[in-house]
PDB file with SEQRES, HELIX, SHEET and CRYST1 records, atoms N, CA, C and O in Angstrom:
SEQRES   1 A   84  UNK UNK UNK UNK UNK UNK UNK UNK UNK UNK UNK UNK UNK          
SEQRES   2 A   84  UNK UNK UNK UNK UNK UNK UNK UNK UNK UNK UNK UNK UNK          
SEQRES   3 A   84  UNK UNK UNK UNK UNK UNK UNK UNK UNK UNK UNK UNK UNK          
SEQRES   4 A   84  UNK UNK UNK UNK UNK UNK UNK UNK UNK UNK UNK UNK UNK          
SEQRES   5 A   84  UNK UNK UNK UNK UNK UNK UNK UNK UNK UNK UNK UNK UNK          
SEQRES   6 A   84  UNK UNK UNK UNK UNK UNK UNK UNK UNK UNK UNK UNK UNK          
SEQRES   7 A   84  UNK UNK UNK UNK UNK UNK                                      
HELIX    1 AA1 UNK A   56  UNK A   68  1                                  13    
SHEET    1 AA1 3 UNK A  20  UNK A  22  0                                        
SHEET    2 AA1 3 UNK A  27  UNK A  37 -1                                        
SHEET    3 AA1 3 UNK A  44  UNK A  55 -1                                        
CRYST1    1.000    1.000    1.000  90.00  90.00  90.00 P 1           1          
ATOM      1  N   UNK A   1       7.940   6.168  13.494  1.00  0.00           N  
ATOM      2  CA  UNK A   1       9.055   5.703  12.714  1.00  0.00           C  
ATOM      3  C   UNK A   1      10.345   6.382  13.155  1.00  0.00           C  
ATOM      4  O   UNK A   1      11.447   6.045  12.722  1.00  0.00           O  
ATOM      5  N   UNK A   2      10.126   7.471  14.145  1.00  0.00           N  
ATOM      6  CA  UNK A   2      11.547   7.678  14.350  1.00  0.00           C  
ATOM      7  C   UNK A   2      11.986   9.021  13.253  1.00  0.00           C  
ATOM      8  O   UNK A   2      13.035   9.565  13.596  1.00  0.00           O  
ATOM      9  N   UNK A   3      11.604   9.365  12.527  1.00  0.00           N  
ATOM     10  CA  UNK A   3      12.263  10.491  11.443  1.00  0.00           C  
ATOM     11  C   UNK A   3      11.196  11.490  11.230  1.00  0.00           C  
ATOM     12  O   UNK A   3       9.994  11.330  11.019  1.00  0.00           O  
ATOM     13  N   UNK A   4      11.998  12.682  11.344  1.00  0.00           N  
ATOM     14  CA  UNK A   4      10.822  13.767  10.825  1.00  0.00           C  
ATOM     15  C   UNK A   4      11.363  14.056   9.367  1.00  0.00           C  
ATOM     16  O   UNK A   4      12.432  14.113   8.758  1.00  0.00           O  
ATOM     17  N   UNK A   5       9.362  14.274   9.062  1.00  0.00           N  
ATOM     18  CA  UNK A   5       8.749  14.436   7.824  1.00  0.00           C  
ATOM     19  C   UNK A   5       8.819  16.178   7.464  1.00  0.00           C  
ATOM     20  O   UNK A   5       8.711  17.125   8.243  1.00  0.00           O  
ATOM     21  N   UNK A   6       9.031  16.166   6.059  1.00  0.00           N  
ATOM     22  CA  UNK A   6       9.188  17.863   5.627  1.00  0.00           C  
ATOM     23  C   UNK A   6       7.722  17.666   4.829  1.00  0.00           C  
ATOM     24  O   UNK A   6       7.778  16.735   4.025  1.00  0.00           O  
ATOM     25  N   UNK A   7       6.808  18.146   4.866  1.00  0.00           N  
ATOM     26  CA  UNK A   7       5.632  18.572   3.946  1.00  0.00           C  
ATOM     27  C   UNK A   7       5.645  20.112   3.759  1.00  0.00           C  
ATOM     28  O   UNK A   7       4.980  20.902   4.430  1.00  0.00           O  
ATOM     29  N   UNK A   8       6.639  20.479   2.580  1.00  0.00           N  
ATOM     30  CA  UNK A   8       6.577  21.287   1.763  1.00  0.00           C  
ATOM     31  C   UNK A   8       5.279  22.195   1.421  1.00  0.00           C  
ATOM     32  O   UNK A   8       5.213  23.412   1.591  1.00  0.00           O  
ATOM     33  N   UNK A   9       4.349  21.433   0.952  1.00  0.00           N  
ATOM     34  CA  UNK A   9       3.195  21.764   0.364  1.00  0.00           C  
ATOM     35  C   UNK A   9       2.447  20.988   0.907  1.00  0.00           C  
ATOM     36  O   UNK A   9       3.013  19.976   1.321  1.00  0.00           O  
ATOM     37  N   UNK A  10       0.692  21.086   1.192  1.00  0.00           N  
ATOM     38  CA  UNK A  10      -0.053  20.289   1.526  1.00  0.00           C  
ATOM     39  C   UNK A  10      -0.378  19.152   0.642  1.00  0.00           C  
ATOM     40  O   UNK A  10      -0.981  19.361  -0.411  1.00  0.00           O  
ATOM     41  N   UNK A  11       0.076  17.643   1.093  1.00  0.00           N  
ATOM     42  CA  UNK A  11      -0.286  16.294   0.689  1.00  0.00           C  
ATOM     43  C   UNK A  11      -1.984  16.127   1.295  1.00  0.00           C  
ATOM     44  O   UNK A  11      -2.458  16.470   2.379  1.00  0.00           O  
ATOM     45  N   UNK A  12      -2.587  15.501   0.181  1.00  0.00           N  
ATOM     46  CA  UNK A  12      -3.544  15.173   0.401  1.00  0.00           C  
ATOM     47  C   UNK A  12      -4.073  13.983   0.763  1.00  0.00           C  
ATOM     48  O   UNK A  12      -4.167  13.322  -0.271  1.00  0.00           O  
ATOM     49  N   UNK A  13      -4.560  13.220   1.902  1.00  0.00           N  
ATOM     50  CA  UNK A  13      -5.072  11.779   2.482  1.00  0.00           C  
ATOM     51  C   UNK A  13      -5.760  11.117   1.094  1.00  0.00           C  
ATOM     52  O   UNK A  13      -6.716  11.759   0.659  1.00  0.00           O  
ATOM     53  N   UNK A  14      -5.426  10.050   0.440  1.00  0.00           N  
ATOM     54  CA  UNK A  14      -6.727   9.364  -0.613  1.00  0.00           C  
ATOM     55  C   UNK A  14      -7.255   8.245   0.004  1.00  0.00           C  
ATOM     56  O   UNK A  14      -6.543   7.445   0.611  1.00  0.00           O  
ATOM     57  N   UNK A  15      -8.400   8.138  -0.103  1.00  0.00           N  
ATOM     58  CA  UNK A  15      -9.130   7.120   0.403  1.00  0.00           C  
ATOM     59  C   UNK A  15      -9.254   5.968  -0.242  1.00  0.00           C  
ATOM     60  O   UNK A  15     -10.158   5.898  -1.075  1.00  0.00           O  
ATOM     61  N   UNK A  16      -8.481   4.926  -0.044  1.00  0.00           N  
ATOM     62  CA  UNK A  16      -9.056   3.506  -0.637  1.00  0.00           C  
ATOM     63  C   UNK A  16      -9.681   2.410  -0.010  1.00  0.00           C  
ATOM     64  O   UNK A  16      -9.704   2.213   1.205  1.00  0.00           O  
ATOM     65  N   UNK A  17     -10.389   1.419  -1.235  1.00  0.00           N  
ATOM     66  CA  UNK A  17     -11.249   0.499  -1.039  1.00  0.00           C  
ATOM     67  C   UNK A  17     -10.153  -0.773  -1.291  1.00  0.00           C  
ATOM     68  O   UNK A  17     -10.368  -1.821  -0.681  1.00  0.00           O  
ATOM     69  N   UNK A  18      -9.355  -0.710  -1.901  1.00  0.00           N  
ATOM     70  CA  UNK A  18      -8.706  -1.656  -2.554  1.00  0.00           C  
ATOM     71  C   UNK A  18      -7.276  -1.099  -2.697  1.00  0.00           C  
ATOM     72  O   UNK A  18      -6.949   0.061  -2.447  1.00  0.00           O  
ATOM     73  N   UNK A  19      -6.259  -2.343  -3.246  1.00  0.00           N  
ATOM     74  CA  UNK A  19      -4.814  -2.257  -3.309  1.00  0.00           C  
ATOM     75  C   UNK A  19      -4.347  -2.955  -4.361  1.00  0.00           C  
ATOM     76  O   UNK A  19      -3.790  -3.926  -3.848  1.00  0.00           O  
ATOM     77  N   UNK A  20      -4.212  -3.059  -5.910  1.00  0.00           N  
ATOM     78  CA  UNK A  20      -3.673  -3.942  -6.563  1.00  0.00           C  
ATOM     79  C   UNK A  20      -1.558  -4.064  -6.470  1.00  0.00           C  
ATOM     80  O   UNK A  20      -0.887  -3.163  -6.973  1.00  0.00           O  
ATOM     81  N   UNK A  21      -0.844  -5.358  -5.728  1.00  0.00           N  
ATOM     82  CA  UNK A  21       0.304  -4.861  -5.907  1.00  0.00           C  
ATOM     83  C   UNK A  21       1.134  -5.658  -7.194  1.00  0.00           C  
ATOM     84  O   UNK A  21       0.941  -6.870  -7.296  1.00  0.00           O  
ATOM     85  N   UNK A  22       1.876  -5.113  -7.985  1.00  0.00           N  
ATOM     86  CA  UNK A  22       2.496  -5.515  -8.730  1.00  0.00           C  
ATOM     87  C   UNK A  22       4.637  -5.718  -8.610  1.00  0.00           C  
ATOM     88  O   UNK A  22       5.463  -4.949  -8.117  1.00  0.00           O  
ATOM     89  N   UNK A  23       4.758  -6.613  -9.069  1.00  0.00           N  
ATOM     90  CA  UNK A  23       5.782  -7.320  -8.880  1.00  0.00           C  
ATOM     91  C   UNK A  23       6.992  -6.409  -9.841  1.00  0.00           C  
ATOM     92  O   UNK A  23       7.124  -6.699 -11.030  1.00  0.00           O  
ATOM     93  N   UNK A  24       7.655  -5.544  -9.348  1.00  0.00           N  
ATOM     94  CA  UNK A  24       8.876  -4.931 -10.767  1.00  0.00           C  
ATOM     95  C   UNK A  24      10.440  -5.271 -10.535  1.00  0.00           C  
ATOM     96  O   UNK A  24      11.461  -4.598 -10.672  1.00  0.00           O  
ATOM     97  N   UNK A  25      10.214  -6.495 -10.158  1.00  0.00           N  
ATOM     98  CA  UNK A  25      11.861  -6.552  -9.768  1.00  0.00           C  
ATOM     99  C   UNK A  25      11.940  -6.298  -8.543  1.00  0.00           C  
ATOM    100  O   UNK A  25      11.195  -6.735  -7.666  1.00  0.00           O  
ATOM    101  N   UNK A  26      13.354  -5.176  -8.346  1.00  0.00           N  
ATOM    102  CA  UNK A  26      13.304  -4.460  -7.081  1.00  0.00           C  
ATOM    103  C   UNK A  26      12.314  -3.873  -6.542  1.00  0.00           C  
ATOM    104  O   UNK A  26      12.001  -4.052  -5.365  1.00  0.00           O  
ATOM    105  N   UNK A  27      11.819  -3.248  -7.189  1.00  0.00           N  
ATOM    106  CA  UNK A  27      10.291  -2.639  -6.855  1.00  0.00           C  
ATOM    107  C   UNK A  27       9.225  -3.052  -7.208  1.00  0.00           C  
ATOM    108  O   UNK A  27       9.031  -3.783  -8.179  1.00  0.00           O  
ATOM    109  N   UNK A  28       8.148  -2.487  -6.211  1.00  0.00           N  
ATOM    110  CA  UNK A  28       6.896  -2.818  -6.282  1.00  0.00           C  
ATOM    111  C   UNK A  28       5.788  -1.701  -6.688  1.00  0.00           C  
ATOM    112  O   UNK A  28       5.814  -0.590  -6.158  1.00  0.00           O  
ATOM    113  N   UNK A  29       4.975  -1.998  -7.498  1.00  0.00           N  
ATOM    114  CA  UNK A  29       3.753  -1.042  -7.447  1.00  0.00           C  
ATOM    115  C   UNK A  29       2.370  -1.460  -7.130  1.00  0.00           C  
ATOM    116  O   UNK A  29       1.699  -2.409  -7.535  1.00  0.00           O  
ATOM    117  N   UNK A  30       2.068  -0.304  -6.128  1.00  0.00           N  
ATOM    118  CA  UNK A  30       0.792  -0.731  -5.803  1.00  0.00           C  
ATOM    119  C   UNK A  30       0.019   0.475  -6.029  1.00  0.00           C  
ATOM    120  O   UNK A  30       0.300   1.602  -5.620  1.00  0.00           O  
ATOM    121  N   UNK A  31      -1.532  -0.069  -7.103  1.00  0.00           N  
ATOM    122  CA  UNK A  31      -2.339   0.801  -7.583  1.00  0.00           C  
ATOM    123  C   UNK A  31      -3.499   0.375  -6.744  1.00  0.00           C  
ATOM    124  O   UNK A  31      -3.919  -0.744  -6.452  1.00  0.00           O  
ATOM    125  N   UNK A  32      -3.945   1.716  -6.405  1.00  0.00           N  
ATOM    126  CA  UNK A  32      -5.320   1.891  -5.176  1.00  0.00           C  
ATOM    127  C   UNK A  32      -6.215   2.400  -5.845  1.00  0.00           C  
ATOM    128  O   UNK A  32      -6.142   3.506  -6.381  1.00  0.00           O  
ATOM    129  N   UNK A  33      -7.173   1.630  -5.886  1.00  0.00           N  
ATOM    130  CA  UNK A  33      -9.092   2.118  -6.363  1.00  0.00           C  
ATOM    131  C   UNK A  33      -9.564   2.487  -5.126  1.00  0.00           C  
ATOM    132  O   UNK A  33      -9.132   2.650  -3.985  1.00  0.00           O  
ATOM    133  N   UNK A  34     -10.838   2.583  -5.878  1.00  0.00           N  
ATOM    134  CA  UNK A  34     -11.732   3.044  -4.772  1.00  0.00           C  
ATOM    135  C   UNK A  34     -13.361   1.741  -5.816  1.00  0.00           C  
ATOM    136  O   UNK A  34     -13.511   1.643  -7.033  1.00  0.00           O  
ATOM    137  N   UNK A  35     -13.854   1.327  -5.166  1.00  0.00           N  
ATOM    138  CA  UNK A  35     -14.680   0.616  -6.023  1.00  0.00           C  
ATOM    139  C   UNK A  35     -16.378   1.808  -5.798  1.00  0.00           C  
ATOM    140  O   UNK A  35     -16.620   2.242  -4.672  1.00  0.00           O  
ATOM    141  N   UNK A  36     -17.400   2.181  -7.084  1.00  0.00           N  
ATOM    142  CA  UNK A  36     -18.299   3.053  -6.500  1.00  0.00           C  
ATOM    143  C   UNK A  36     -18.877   2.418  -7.945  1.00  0.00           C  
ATOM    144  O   UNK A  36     -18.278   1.930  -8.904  1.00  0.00           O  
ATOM    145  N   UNK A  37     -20.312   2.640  -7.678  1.00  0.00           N  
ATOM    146  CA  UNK A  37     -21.668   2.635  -8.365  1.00  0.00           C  
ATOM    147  C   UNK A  37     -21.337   2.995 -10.029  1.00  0.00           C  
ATOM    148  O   UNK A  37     -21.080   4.178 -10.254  1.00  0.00           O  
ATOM    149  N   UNK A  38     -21.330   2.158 -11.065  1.00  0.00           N  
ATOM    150  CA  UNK A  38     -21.397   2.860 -12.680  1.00  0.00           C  
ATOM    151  C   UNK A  38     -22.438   3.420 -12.967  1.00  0.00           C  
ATOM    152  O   UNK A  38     -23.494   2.795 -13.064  1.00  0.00           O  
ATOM    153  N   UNK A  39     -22.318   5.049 -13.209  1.00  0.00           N  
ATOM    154  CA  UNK A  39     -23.069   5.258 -14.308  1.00  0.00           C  
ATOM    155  C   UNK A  39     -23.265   5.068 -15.469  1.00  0.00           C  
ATOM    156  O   UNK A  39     -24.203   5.573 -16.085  1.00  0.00           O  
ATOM    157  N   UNK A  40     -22.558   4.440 -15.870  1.00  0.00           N  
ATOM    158  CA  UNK A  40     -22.953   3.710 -17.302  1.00  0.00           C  
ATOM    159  C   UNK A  40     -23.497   2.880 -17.476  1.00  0.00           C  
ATOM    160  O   UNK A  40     -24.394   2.935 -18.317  1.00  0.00           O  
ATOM    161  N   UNK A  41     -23.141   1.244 -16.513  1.00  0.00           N  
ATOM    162  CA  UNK A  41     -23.670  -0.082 -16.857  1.00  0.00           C  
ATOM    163  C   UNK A  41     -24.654  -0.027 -15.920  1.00  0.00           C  
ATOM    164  O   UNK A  41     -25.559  -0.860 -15.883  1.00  0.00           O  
ATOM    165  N   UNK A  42     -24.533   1.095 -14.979  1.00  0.00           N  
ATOM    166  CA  UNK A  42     -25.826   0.724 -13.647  1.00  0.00           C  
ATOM    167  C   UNK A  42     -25.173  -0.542 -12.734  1.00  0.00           C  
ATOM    168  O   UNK A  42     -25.845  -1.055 -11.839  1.00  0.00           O  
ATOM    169  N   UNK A  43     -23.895  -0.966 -13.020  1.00  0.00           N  
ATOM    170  CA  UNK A  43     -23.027  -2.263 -11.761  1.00  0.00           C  
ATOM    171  C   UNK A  43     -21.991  -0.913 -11.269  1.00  0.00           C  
ATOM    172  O   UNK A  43     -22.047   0.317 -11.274  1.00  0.00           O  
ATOM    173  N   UNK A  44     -20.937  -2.099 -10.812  1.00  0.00           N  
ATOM    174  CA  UNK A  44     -20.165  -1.577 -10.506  1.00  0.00           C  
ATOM    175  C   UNK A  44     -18.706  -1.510 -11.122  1.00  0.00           C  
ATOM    176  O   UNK A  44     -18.138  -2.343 -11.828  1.00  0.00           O  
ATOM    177  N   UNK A  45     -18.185  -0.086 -10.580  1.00  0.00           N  
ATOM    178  CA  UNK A  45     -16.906  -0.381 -11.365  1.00  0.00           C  
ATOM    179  C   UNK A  45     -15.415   0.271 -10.671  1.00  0.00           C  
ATOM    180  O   UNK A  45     -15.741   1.227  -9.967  1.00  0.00           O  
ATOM    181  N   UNK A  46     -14.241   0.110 -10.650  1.00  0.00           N  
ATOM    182  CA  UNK A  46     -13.252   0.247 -10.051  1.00  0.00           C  
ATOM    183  C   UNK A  46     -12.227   1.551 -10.509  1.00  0.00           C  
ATOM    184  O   UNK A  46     -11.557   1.418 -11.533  1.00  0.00           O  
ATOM    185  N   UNK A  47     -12.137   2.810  -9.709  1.00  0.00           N  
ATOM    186  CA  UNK A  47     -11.917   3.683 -10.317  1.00  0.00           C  
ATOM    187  C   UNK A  47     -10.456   3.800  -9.842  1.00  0.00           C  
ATOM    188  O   UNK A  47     -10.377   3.536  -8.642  1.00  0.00           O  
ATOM    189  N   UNK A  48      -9.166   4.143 -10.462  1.00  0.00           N  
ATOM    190  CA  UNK A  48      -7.773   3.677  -9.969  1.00  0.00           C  
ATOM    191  C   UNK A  48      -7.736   5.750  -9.545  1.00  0.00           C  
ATOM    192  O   UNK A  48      -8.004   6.776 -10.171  1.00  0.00           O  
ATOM    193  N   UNK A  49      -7.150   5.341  -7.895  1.00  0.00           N  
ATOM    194  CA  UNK A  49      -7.052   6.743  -6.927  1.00  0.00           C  
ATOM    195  C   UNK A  49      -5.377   7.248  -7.251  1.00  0.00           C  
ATOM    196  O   UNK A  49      -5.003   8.402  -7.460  1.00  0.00           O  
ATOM    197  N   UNK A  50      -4.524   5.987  -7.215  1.00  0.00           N  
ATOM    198  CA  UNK A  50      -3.103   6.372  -7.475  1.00  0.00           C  
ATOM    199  C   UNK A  50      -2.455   5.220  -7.808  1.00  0.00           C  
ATOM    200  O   UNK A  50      -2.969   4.139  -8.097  1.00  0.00           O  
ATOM    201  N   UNK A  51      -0.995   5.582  -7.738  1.00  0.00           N  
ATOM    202  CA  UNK A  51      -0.016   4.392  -8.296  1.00  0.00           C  
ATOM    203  C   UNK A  51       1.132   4.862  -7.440  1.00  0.00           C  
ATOM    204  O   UNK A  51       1.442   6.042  -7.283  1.00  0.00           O  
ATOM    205  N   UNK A  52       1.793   3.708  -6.847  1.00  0.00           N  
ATOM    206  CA  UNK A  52       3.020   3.908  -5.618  1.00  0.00           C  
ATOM    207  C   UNK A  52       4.067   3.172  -5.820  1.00  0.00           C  
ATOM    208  O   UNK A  52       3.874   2.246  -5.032  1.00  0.00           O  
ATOM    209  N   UNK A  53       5.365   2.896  -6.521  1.00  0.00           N  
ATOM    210  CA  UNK A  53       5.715   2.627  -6.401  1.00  0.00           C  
ATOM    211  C   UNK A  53       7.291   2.196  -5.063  1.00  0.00           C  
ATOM    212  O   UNK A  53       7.695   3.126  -4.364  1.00  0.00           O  
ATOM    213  N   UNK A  54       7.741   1.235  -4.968  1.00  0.00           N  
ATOM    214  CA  UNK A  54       7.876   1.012  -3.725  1.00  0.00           C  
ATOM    215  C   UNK A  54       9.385   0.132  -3.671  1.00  0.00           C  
ATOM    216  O   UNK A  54       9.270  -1.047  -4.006  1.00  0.00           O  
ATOM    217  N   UNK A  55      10.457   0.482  -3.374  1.00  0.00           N  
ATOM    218  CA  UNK A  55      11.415  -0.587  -2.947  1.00  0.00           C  
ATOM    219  C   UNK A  55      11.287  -1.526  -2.040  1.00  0.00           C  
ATOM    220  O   UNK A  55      10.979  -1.299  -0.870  1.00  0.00           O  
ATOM    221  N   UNK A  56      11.540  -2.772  -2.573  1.00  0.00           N  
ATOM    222  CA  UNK A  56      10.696  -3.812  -1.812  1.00  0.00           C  
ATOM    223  C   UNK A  56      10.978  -4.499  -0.252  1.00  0.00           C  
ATOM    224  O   UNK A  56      10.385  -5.258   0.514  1.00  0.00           O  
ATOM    225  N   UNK A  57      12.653  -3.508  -0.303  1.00  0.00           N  
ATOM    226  CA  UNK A  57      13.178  -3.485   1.536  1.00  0.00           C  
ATOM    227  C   UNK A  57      12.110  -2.817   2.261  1.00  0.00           C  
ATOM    228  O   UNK A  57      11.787  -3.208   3.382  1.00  0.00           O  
ATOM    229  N   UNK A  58      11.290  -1.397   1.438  1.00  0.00           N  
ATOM    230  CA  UNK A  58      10.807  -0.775   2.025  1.00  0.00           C  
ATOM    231  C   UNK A  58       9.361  -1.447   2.194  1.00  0.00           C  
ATOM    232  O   UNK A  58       8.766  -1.095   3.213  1.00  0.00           O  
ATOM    233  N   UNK A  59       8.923  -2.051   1.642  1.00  0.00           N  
ATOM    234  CA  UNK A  59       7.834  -2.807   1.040  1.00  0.00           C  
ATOM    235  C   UNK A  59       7.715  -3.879   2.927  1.00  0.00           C  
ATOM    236  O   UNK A  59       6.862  -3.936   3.813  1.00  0.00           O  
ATOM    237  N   UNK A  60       8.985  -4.469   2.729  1.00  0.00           N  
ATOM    238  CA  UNK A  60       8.971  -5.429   3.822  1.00  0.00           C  
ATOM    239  C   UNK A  60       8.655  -4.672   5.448  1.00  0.00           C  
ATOM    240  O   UNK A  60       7.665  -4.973   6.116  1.00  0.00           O  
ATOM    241  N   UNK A  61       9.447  -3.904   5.787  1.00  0.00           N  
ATOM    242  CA  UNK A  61       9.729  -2.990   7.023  1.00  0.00           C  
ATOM    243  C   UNK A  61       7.855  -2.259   6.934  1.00  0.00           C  
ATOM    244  O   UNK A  61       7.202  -2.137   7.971  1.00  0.00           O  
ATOM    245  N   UNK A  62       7.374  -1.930   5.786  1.00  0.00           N  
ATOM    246  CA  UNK A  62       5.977  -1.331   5.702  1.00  0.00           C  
ATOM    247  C   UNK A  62       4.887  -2.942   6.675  1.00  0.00           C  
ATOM    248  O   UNK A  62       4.127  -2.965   7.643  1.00  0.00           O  
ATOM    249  N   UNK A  63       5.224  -3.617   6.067  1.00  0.00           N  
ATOM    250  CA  UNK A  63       4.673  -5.421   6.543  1.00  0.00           C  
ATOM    251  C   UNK A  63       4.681  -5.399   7.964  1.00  0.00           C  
ATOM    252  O   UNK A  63       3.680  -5.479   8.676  1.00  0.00           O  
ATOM    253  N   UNK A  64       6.446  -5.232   8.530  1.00  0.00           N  
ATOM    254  CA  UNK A  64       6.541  -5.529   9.723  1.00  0.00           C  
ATOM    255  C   UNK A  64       6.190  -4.437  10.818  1.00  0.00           C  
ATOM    256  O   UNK A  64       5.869  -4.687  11.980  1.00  0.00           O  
ATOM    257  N   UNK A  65       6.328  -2.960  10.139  1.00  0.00           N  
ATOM    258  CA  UNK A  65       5.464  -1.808  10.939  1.00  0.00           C  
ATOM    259  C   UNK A  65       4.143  -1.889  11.006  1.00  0.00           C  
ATOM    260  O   UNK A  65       3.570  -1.485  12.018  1.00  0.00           O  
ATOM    261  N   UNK A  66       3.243  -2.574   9.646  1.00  0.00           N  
ATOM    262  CA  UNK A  66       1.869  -2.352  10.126  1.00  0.00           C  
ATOM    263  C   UNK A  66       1.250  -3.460  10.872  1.00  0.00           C  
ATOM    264  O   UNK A  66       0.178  -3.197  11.418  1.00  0.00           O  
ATOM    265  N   UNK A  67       1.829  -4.920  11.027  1.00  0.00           N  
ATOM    266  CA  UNK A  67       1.749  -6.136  11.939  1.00  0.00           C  
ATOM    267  C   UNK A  67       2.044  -5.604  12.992  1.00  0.00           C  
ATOM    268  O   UNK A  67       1.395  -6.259  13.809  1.00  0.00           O  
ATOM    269  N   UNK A  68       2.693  -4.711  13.637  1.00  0.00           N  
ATOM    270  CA  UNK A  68       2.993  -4.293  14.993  1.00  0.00           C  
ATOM    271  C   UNK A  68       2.027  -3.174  15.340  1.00  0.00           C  
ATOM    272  O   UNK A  68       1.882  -2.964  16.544  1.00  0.00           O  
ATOM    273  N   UNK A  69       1.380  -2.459  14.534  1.00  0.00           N  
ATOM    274  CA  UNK A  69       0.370  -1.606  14.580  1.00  0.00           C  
ATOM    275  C   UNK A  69      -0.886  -1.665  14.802  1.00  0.00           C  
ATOM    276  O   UNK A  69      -1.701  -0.844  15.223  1.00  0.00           O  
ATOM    277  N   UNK A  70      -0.991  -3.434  14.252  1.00  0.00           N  
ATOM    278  CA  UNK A  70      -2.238  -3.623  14.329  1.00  0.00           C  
ATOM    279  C   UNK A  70      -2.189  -5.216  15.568  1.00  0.00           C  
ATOM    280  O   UNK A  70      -2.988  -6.120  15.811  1.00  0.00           O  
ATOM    281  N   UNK A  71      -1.131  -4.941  15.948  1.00  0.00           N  
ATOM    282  CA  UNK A  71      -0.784  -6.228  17.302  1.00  0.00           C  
ATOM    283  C   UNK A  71      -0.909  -7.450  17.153  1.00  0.00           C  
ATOM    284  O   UNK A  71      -1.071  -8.131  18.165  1.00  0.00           O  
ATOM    285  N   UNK A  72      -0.863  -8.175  15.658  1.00  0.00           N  
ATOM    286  CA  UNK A  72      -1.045  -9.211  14.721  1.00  0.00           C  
ATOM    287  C   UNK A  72       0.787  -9.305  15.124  1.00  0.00           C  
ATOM    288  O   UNK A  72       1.636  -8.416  15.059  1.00  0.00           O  
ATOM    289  N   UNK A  73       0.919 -10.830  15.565  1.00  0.00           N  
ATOM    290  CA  UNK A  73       2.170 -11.667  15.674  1.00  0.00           C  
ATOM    291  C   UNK A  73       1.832 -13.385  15.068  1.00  0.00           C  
ATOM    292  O   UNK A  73       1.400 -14.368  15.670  1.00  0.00           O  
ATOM    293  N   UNK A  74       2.174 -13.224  13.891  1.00  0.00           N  
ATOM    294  CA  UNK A  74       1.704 -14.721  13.394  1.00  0.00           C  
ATOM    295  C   UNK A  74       2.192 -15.675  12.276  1.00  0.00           C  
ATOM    296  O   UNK A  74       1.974 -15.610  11.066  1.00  0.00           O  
ATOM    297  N   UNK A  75       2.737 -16.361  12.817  1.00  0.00           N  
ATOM    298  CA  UNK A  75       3.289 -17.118  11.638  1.00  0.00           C  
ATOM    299  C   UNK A  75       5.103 -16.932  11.089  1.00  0.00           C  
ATOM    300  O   UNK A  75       5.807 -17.272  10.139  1.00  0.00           O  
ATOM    301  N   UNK A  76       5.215 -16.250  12.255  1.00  0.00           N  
ATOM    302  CA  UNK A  76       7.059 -15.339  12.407  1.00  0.00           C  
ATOM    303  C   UNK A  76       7.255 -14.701  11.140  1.00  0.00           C  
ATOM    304  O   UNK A  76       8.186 -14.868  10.352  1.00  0.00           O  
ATOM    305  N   UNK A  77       5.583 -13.436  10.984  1.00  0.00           N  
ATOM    306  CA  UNK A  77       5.773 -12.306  10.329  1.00  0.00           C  
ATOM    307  C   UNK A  77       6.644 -11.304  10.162  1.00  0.00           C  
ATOM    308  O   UNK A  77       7.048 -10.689   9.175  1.00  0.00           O  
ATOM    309  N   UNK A  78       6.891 -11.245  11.494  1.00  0.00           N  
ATOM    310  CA  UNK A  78       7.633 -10.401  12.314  1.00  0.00           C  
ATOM    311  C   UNK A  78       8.870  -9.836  11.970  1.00  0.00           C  
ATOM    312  O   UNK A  78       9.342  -8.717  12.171  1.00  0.00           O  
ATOM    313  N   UNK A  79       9.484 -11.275  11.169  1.00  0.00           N  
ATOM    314  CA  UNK A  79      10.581 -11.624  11.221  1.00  0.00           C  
ATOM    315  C   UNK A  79      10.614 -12.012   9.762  1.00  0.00           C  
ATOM    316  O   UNK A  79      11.138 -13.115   9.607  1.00  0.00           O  
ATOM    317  N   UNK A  80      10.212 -11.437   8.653  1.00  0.00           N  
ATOM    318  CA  UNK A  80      10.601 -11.930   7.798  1.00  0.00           C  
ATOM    319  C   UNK A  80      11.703 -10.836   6.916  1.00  0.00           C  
ATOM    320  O   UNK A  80      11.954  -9.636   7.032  1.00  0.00           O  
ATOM    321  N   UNK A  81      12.304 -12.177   5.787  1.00  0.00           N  
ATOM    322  CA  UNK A  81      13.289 -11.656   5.345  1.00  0.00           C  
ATOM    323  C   UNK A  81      13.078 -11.807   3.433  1.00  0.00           C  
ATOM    324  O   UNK A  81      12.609 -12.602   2.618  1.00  0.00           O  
ATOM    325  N   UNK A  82      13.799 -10.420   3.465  1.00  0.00           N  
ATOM    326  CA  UNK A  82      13.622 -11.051   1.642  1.00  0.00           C  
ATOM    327  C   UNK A  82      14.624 -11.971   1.405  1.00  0.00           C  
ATOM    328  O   UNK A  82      15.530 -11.872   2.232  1.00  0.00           O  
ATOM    329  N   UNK A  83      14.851 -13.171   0.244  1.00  0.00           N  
ATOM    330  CA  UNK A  83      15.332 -13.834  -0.805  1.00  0.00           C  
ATOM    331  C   UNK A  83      16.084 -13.023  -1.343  1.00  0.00           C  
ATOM    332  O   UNK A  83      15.729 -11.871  -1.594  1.00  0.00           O  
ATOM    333  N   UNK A  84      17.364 -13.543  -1.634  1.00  0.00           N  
ATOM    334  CA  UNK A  84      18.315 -12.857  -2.676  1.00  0.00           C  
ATOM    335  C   UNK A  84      18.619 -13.984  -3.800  1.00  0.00           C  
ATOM    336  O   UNK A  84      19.349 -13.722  -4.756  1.00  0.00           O  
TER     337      UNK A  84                                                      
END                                                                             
């Protein structure tokens, strides 16, 4: 990305299975599970890892960095723009 990062204190990696994103206007939140085995019902069940909220310029540029990351060009992703 071009910018160095200050990690103050050690951040910790969370592992997810899943991504729920939600719509706030300008911003976005996206809450990450992890889905694992119930001990209670004996199924399964969805345990929430964090909550991120997100400005949705930043939201977009996140889209078009990880399409280039993962060498996916499709549909003039690439290139998209938000709605005002």
């Amino acid at each position: 990305m071009g910018i160095n990062l200050t990690e103050p204190t050690i951040v910790s990696d969370i592992f997810l299975t899943g991504v729920i994103p939600e719509d706030l206007g300008e911003n976005m939140r996206f809450t990450g599970f992890c889905q694992q085995n119930s001990f209670m019902e004996g199924g399964i069940e969805y345990v929430v890892m964090n909550r991120v909220v997100v400005p949705k310029p930043v939201v977009l540029l996140s889209i078009q960095a990880t399409m280039k990351a993962l060498g996916i060009s499709c549909c003039g992703g690439e290139r998209l723009r938000l709605r005002h």
